[in-house]
N, CA, C and O atoms as a CHARMM CRD file, in Angstrom:
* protein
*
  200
    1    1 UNK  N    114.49200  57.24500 171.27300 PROA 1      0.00000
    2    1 UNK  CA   114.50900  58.67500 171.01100 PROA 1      0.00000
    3    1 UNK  C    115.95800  59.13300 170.91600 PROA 1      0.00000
    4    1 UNK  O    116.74900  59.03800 171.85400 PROA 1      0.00000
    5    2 UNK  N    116.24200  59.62000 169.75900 PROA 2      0.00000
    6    2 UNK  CA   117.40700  60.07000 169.22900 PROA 2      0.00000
    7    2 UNK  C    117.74700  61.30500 169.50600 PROA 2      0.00000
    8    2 UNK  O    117.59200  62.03000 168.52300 PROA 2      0.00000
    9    3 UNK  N    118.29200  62.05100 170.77700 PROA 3      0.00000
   10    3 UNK  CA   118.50500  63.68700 170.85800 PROA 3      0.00000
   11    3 UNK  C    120.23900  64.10400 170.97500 PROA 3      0.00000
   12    3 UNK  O    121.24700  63.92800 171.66000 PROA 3      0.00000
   13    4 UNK  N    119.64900  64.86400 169.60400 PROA 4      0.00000
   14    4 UNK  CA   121.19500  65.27000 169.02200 PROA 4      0.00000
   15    4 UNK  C    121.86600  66.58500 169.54100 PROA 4      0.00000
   16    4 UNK  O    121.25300  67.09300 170.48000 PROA 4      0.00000
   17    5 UNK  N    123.15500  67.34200 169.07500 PROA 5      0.00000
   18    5 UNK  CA   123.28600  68.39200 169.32200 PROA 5      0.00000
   19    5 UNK  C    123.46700  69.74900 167.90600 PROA 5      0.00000
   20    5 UNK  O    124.31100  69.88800 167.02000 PROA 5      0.00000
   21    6 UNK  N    122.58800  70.31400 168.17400 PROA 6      0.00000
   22    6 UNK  CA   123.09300  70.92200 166.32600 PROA 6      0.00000
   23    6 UNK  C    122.96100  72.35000 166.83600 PROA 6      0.00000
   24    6 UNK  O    122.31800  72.80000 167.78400 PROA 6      0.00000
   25    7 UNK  N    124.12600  73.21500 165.51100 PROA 7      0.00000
   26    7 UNK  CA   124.20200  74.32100 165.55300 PROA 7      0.00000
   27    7 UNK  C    123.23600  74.90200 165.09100 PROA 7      0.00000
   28    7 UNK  O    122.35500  74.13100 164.71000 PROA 7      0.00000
   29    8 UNK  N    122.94400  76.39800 164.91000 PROA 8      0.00000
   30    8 UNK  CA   122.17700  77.00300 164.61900 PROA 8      0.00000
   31    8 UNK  C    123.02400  78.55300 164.08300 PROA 8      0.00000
   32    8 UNK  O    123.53300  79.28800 164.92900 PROA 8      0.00000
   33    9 UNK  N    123.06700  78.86100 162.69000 PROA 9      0.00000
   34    9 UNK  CA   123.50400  79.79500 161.53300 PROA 9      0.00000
   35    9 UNK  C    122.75500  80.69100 161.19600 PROA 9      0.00000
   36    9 UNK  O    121.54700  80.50100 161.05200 PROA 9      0.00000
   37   10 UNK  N    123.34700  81.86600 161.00200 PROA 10     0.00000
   38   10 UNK  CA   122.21600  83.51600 160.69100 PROA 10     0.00000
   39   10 UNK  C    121.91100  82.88300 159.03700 PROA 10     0.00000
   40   10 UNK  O    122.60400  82.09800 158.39100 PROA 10     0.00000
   41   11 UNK  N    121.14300  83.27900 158.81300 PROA 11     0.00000
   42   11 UNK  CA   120.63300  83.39500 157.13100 PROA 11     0.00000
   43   11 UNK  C    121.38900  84.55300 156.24600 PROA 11     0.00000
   44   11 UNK  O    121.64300  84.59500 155.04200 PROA 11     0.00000
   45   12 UNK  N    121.61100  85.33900 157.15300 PROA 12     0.00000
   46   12 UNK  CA   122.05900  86.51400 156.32300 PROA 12     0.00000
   47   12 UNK  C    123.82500  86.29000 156.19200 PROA 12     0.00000
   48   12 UNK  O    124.49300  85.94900 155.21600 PROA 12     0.00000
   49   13 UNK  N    124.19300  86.59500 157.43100 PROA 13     0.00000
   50   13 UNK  CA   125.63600  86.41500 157.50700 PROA 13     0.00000
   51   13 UNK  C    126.72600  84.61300 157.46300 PROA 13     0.00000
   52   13 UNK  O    127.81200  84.34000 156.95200 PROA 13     0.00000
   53   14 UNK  N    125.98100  83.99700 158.05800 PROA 14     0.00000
   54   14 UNK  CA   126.93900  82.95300 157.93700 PROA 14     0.00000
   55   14 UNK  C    127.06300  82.04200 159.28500 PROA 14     0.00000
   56   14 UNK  O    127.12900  80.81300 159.25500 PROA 14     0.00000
   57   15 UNK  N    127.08700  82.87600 160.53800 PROA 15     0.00000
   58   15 UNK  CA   127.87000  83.19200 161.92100 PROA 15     0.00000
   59   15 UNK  C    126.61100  81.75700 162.31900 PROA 15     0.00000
   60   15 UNK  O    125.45100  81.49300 162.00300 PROA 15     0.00000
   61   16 UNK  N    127.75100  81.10100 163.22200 PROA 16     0.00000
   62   16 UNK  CA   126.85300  80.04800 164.10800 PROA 16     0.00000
   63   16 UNK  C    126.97100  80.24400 165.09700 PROA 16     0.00000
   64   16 UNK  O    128.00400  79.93800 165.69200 PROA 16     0.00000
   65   17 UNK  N    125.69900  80.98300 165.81200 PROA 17     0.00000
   66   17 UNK  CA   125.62300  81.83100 167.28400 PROA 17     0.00000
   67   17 UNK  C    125.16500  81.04000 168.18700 PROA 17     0.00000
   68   17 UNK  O    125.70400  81.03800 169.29400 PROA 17     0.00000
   69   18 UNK  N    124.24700  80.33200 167.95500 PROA 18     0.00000
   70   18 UNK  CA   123.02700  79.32000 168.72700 PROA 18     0.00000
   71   18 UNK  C    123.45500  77.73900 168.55700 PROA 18     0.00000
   72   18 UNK  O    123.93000  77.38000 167.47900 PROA 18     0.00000
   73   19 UNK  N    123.28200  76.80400 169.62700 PROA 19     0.00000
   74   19 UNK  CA   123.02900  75.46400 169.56100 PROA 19     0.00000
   75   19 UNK  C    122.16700  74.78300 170.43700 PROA 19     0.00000
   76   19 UNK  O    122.17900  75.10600 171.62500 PROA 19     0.00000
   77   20 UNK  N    121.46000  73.93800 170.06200 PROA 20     0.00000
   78   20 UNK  CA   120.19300  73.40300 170.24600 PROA 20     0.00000
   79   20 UNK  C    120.31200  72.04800 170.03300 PROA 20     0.00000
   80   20 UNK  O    120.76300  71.44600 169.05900 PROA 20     0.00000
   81   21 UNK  N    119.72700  71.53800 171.34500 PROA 21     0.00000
   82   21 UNK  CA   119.40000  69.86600 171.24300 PROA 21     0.00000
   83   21 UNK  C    117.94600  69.63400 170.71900 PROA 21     0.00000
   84   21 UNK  O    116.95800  70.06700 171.31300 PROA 21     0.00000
   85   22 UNK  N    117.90200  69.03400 169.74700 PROA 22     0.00000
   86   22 UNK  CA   116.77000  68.70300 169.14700 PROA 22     0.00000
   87   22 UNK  C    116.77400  67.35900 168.51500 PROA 22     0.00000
   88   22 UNK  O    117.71700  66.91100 167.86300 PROA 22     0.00000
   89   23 UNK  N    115.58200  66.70500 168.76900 PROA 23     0.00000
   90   23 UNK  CA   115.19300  65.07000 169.02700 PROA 23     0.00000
   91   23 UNK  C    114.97400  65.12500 167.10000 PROA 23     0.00000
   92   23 UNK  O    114.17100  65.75000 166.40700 PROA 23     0.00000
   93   24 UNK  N    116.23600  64.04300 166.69800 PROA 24     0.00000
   94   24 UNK  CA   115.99400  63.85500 165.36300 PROA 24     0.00000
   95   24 UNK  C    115.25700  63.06600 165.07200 PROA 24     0.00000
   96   24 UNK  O    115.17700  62.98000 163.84700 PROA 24     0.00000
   97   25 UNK  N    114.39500  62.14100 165.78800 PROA 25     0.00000
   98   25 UNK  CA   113.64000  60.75400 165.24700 PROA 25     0.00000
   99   25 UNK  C    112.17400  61.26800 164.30900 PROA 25     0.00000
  100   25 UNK  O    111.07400  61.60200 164.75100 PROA 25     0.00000
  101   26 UNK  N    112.53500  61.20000 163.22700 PROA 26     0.00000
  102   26 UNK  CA   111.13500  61.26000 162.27500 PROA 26     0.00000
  103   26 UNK  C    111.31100  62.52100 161.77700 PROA 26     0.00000
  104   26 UNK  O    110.42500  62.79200 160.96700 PROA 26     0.00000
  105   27 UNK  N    112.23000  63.53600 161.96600 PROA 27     0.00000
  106   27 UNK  CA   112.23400  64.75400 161.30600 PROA 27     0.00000
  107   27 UNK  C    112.86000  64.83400 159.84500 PROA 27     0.00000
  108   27 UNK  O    113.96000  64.34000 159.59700 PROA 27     0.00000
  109   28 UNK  N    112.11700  65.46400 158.93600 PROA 28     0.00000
  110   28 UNK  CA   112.43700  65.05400 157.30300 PROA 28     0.00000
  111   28 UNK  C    113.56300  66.86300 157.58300 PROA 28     0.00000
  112   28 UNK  O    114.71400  66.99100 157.16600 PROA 28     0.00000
  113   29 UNK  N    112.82700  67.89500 158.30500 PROA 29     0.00000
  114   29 UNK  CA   113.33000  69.43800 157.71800 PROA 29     0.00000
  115   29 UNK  C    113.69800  69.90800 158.67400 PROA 29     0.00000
  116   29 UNK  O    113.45200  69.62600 159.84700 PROA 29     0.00000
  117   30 UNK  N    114.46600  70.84300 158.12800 PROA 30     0.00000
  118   30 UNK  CA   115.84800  71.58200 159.40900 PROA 30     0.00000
  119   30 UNK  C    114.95400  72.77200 160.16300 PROA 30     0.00000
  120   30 UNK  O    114.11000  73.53500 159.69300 PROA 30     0.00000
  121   31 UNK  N    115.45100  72.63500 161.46700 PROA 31     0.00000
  122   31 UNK  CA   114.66800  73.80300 162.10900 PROA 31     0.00000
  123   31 UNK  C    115.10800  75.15200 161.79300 PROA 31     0.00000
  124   31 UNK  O    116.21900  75.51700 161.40900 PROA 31     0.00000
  125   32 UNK  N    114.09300  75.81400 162.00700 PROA 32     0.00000
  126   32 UNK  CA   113.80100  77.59100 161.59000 PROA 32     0.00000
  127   32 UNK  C    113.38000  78.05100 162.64900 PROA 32     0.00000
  128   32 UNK  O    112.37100  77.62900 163.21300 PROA 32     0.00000
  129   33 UNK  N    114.28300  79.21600 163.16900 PROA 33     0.00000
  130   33 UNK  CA   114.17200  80.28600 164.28300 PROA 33     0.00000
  131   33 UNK  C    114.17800  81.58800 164.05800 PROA 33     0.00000
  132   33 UNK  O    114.71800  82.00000 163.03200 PROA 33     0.00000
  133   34 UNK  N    113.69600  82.30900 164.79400 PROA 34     0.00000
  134   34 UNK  CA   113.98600  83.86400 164.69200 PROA 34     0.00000
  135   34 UNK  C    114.14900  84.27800 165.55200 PROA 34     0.00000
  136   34 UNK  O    113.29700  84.48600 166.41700 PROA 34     0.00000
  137   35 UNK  N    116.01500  84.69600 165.63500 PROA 35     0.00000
  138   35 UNK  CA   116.28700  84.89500 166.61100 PROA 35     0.00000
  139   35 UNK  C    117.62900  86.06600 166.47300 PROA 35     0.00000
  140   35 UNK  O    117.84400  86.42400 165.31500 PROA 35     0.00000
  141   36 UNK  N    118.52800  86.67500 167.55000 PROA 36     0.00000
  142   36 UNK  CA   119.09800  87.90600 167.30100 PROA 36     0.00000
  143   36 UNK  C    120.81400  87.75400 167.18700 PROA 36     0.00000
  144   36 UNK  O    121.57000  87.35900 168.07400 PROA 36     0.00000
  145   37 UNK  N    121.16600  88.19800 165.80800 PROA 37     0.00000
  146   37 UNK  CA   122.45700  87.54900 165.32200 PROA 37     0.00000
  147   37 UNK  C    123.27900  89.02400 166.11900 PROA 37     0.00000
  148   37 UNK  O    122.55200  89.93800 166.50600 PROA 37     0.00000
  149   38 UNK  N    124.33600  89.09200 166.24400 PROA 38     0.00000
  150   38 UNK  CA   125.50500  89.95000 167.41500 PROA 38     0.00000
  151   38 UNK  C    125.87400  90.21000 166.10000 PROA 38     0.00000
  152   38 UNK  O    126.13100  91.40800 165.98200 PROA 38     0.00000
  153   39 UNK  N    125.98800  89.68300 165.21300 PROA 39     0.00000
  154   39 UNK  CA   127.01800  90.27700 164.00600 PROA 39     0.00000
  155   39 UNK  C    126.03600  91.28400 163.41200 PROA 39     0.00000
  156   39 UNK  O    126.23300  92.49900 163.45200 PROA 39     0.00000
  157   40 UNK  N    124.89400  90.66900 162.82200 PROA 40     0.00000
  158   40 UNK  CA   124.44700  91.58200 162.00800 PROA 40     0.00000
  159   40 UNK  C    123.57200  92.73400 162.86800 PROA 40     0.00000
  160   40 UNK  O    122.82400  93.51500 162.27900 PROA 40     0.00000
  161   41 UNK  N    123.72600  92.75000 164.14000 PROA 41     0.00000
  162   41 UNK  CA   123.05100  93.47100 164.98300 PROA 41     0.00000
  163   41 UNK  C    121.53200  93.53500 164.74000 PROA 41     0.00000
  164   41 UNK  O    121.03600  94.59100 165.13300 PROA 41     0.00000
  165   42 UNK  N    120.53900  92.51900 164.09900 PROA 42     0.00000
  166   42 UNK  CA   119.30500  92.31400 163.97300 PROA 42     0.00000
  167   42 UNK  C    118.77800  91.10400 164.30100 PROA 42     0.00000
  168   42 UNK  O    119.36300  90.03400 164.47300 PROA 42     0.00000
  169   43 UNK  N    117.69800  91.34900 164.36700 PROA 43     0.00000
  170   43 UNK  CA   116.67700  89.66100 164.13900 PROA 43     0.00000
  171   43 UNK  C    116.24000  89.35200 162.91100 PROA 43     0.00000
  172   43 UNK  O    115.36400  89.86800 162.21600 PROA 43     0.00000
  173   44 UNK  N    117.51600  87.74200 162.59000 PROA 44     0.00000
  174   44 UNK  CA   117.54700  87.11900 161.35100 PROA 44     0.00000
  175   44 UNK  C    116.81300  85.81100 161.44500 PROA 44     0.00000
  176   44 UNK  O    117.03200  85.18000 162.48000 PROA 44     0.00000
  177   45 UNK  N    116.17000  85.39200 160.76700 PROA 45     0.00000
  178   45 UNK  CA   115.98800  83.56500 160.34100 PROA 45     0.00000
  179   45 UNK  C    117.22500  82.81900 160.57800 PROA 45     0.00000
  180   45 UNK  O    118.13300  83.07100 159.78600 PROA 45     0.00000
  181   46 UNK  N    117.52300  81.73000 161.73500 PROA 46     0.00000
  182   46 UNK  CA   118.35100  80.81200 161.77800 PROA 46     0.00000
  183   46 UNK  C    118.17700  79.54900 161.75000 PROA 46     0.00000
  184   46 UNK  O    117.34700  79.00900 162.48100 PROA 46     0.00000
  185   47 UNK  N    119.04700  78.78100 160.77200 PROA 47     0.00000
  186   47 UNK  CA   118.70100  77.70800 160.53800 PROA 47     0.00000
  187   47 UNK  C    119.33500  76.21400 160.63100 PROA 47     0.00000
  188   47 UNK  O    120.01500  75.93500 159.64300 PROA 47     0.00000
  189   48 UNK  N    119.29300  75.71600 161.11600 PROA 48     0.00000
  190   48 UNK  CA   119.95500  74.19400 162.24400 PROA 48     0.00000
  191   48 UNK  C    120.90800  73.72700 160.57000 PROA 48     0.00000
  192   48 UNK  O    120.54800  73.50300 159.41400 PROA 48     0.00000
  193   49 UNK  N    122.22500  73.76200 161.29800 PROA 49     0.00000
  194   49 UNK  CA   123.14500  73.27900 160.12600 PROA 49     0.00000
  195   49 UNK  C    123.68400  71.88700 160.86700 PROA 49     0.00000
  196   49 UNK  O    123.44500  71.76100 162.06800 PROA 49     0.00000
  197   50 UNK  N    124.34400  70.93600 160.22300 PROA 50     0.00000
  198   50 UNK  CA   125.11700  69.51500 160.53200 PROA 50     0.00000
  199   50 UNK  C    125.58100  69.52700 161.22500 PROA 50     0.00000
  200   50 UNK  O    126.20900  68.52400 161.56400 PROA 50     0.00000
């Protein structure tokens, strides 16, 4: 079991607010959250970057 460390990026703005260990073994697609960006002062879609 492969558990990595990856960031997590607003959809809207850019900003990498969040990071998350998440077990890469067998995963083809990047995780999707909804969660609350400080920049854009809302709740955006964030999505696990490299």
């Amino acid at each position: 079991m492969t558990v990595k460390k990856s960031a997590l990026a607003c959809s809207i703005c850019g900003s990498r607010n969040y990071s998350k260990k998440v077990n890469s073994a067998g995963r083809t697609e990047r995780l999707e959250v909804k969660k609350f960006c400080k920049y854009c002062n809302q709740h955006t879609i964030h999505r696990e970057t490299k």
